[in-house]
ChimeraX commands (.cxc) that place a marker at each C-alpha (Angstrom):
marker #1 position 3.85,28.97,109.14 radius 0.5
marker #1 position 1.77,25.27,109.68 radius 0.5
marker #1 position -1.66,25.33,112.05 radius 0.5
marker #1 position -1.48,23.26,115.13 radius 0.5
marker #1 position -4.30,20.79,114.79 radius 0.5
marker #1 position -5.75,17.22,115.94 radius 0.5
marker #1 position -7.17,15.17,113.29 radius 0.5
marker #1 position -8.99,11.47,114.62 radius 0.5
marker #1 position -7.81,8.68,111.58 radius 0.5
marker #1 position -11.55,8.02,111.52 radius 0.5
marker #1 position -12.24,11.89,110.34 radius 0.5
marker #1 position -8.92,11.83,107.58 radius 0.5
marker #1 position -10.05,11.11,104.04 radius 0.5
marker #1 position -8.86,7.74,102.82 radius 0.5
marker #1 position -8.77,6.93,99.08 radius 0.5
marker #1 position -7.58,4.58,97.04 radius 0.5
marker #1 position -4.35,4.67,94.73 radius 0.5
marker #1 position -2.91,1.55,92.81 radius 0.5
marker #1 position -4.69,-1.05,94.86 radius 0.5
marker #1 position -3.83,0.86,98.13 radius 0.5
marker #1 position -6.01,2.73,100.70 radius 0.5
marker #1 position -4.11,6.02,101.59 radius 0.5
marker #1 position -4.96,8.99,103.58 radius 0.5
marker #1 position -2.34,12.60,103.71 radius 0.5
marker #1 position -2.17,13.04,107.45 radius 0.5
marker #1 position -0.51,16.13,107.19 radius 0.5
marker #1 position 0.40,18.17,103.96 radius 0.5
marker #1 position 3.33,20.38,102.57 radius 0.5
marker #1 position 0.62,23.37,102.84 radius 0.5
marker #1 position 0.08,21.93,106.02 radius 0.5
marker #1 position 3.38,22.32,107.03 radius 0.5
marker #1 position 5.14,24.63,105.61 radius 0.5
marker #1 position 6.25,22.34,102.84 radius 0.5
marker #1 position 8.25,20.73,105.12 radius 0.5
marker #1 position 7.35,17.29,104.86 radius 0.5
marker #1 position 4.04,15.06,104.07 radius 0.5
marker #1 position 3.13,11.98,106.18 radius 0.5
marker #1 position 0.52,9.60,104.43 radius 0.5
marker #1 position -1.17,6.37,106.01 radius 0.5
marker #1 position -1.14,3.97,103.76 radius 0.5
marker #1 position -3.18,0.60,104.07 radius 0.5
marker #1 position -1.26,-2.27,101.87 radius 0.5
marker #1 position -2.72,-5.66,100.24 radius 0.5
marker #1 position -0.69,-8.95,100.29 radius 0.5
marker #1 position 1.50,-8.86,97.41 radius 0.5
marker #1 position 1.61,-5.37,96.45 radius 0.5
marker #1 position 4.94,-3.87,95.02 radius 0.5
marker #1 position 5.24,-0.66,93.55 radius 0.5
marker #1 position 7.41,-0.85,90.21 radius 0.5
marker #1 position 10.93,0.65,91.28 radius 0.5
marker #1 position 11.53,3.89,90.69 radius 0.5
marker #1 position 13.60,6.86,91.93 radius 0.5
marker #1 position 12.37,10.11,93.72 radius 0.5
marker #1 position 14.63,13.09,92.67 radius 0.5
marker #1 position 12.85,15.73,95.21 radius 0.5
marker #1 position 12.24,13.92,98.46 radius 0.5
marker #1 position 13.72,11.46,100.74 radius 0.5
marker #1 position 10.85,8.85,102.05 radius 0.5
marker #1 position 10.84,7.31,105.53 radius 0.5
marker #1 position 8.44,4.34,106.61 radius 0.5
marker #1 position 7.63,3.47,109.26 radius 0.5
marker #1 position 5.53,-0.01,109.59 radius 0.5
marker #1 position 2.77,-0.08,112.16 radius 0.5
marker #1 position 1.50,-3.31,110.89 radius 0.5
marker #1 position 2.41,-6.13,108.48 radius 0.5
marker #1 position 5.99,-7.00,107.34 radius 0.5
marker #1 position 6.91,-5.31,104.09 radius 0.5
marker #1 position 10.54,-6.20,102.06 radius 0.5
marker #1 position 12.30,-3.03,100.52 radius 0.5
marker #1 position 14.96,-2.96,98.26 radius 0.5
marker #1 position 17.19,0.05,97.91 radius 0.5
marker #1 position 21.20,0.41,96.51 radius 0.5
marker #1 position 21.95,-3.53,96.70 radius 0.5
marker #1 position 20.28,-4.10,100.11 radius 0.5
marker #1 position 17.25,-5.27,101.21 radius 0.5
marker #1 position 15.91,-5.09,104.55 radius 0.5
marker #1 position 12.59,-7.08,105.58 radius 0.5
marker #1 position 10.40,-4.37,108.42 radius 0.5
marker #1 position 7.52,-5.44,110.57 radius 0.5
marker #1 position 6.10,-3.52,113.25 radius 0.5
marker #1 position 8.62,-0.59,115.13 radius 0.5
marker #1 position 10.50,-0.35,112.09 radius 0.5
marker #1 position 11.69,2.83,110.36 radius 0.5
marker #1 position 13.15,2.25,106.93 radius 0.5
marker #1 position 14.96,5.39,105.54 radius 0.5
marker #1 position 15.10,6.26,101.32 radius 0.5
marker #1 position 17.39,9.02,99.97 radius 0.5
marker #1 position 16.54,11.09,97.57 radius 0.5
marker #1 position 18.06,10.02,94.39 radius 0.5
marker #1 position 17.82,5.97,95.27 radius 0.5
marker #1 position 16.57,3.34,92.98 radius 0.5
marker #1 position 13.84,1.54,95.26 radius 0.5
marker #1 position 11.01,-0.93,95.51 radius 0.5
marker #1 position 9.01,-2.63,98.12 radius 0.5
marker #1 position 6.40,-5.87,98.70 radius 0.5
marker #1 position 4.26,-6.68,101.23 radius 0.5
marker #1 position 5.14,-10.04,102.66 radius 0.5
marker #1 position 2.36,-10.42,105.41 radius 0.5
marker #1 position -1.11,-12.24,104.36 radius 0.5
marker #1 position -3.20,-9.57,106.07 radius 0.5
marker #1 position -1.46,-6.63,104.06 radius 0.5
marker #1 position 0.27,-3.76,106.09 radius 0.5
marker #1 position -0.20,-0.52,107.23 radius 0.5
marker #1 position 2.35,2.20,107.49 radius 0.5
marker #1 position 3.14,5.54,107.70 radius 0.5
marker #1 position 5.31,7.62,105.18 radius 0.5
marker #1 position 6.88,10.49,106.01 radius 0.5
marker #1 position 8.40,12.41,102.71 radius 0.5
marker #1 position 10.71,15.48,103.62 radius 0.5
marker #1 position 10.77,18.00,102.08 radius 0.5
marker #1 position 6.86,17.50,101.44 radius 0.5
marker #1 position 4.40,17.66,98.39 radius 0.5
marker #1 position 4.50,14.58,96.59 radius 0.5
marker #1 position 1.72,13.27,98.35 radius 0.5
marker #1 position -0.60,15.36,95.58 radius 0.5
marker #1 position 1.38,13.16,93.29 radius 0.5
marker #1 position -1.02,10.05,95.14 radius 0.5
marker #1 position -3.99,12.63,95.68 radius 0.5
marker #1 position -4.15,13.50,92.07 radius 0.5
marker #1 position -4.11,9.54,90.24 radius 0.5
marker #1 position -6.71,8.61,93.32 radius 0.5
marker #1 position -10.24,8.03,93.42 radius 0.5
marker #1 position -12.60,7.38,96.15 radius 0.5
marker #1 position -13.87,4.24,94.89 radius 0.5
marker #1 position -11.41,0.91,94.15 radius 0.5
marker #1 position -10.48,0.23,91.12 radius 0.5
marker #1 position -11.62,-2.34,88.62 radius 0.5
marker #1 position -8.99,-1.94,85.86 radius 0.5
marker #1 position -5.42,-1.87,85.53 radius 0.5
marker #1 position -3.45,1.64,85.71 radius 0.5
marker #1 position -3.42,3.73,82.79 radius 0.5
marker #1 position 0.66,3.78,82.55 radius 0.5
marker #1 position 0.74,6.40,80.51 radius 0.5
marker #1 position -0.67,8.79,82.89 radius 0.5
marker #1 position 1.23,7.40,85.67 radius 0.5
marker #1 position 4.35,8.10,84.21 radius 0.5
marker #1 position 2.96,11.82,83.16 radius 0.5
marker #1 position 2.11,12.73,86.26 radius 0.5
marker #1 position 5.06,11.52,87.38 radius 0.5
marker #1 position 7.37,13.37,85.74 radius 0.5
marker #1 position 5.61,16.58,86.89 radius 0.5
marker #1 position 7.18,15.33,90.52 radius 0.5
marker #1 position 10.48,13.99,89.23 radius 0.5
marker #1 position 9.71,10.53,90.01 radius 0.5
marker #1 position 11.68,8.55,87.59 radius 0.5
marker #1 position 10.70,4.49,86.89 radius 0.5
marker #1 position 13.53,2.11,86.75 radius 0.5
marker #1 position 13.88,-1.26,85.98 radius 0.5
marker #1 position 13.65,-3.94,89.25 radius 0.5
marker #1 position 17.42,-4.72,88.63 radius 0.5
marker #1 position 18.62,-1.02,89.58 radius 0.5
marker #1 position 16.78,-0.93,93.14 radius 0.5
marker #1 position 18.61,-4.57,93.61 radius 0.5
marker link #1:1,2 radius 0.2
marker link #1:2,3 radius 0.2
marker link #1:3,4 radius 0.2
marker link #1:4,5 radius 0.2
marker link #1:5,6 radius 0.2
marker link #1:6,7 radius 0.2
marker link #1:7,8 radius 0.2
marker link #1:8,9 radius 0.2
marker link #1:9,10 radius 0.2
marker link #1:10,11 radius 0.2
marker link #1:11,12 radius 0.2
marker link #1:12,13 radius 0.2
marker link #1:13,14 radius 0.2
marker link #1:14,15 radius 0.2
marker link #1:15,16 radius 0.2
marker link #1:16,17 radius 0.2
marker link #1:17,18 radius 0.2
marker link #1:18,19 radius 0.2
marker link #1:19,20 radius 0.2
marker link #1:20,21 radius 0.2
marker link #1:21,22 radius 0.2
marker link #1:22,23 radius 0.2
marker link #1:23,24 radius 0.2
marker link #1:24,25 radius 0.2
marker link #1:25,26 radius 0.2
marker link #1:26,27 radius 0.2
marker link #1:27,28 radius 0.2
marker link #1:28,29 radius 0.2
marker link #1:29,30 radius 0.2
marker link #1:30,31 radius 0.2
marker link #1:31,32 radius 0.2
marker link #1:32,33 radius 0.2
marker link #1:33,34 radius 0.2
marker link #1:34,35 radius 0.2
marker link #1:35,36 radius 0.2
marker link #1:36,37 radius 0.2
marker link #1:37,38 radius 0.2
marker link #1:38,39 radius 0.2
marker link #1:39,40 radius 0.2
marker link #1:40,41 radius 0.2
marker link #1:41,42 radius 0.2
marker link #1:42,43 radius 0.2
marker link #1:43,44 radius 0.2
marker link #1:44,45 radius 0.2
marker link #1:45,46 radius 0.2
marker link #1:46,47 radius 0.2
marker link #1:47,48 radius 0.2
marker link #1:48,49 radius 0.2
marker link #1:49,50 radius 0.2
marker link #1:50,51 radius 0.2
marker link #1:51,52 radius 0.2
marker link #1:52,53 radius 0.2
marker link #1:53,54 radius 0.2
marker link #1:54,55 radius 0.2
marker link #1:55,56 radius 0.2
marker link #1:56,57 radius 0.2
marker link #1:57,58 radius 0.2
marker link #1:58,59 radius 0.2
marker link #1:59,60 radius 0.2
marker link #1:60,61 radius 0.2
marker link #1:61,62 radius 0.2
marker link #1:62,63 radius 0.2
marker link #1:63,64 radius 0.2
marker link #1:64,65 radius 0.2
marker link #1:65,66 radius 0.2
marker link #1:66,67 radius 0.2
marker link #1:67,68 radius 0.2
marker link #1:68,69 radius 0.2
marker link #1:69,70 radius 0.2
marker link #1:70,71 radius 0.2
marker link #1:71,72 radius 0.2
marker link #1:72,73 radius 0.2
marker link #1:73,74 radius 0.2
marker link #1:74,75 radius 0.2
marker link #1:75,76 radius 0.2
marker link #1:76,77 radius 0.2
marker link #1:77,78 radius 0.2
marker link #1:78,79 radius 0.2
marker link #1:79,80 radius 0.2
marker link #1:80,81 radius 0.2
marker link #1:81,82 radius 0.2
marker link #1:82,83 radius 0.2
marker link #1:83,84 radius 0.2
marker link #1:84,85 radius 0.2
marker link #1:85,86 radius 0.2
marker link #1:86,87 radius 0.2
marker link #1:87,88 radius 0.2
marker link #1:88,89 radius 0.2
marker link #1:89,90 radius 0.2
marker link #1:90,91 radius 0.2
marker link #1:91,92 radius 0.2
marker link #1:92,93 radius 0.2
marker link #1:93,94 radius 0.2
marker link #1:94,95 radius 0.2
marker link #1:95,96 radius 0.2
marker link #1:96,97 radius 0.2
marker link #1:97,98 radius 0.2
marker link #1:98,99 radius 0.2
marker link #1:99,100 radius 0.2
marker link #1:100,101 radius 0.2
marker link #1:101,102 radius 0.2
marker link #1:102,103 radius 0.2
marker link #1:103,104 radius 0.2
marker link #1:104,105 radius 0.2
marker link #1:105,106 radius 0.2
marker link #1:106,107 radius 0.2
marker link #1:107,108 radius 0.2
marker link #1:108,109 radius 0.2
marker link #1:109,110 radius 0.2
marker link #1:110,111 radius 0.2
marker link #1:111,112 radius 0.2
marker link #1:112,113 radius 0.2
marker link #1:113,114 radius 0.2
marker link #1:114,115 radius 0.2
marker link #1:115,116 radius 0.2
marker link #1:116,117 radius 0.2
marker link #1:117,118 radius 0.2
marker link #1:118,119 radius 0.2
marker link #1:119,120 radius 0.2
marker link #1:120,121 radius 0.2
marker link #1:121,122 radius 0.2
marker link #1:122,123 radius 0.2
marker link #1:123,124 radius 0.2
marker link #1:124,125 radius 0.2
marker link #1:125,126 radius 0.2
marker link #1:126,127 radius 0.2
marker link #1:127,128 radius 0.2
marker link #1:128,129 radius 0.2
marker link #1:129,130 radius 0.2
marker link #1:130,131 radius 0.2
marker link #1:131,132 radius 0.2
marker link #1:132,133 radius 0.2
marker link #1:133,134 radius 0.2
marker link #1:134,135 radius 0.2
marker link #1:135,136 radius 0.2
marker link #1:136,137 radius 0.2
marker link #1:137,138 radius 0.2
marker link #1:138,139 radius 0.2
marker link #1:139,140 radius 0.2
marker link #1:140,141 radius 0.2
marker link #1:141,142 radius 0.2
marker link #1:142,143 radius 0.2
marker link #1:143,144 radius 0.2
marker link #1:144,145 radius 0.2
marker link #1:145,146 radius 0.2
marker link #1:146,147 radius 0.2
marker link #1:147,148 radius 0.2
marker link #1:148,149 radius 0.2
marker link #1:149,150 radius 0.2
marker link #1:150,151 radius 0.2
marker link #1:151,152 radius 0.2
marker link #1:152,153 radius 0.2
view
């Protein structure tokens, strides 16, 4: 059974994954397993290669910035209100289109992906490019599956 509790985004701990700022605002031990819900701070031009989660389906929802996804031959262009709803299963990919970054919120159901992002962190930025190889390890431990661009078209 999940806690109630408060948490002030000033007192969450924020760290850095892929050139992003992130923060789990609530955990699957948190709740249950449930769901997860991340903050995520964005740069201008970041994209995620496309890839497929076979667990969990991912919502967004943008509270600043305008980011374009791509999912199953349609893309859809979100600023600020918008939800944008992934199924499980569902070739994606995303890029932030705004020149001061974005900032969102993304809730995965059921949860527990988000120590997927906890565990390739670090608290400090990083200076070099991502060691691929343990990307795609890690992963596979979460049955996240990368795909080339063309498939989240």
């Amino acid at each position: 059974m999940a806690t109630p509790r408060a948490e002030a985004r000033d007192a969450a701990e924020w760290f850095w994954f892929l050139g992003t700022r992130m923060a789990v605002r609530a955990s699957a031990a948190d709740t249950g397993g449930h769901y997860g819900l991340i903050e995520q701070t964005l740069p201008y031009g970041f994209a995620p290669p496309a890839h497929i989660h076979h667990n969990e389906d991912e919502q967004f929802y943008i509270l600043e910035g305008q980011i374009t996804f791509r999912c199953q031959g349609r893309e859809f262009v979100a600023g600020p209100g918008t939800i944008v709803l992934l199924p499980r299963g569902a070739a994606h990919s995303f890029h932030v289109d705004s020149p001061g970054g974005a900032r969102l919120l993304q809730l995965t159901t059921p949860g527990g992906v988000e120590e997927f992002f906890v565990a390739l962190g670090s608290a400090e930025p990083p200076t070099d490019a991502p060691n691929f190889d343990e990307l795609q390890a890690l992963a596979n431990q979460f049955q996240i599956e990368f795909v080339g661009d063309a498939e989240a078209r």
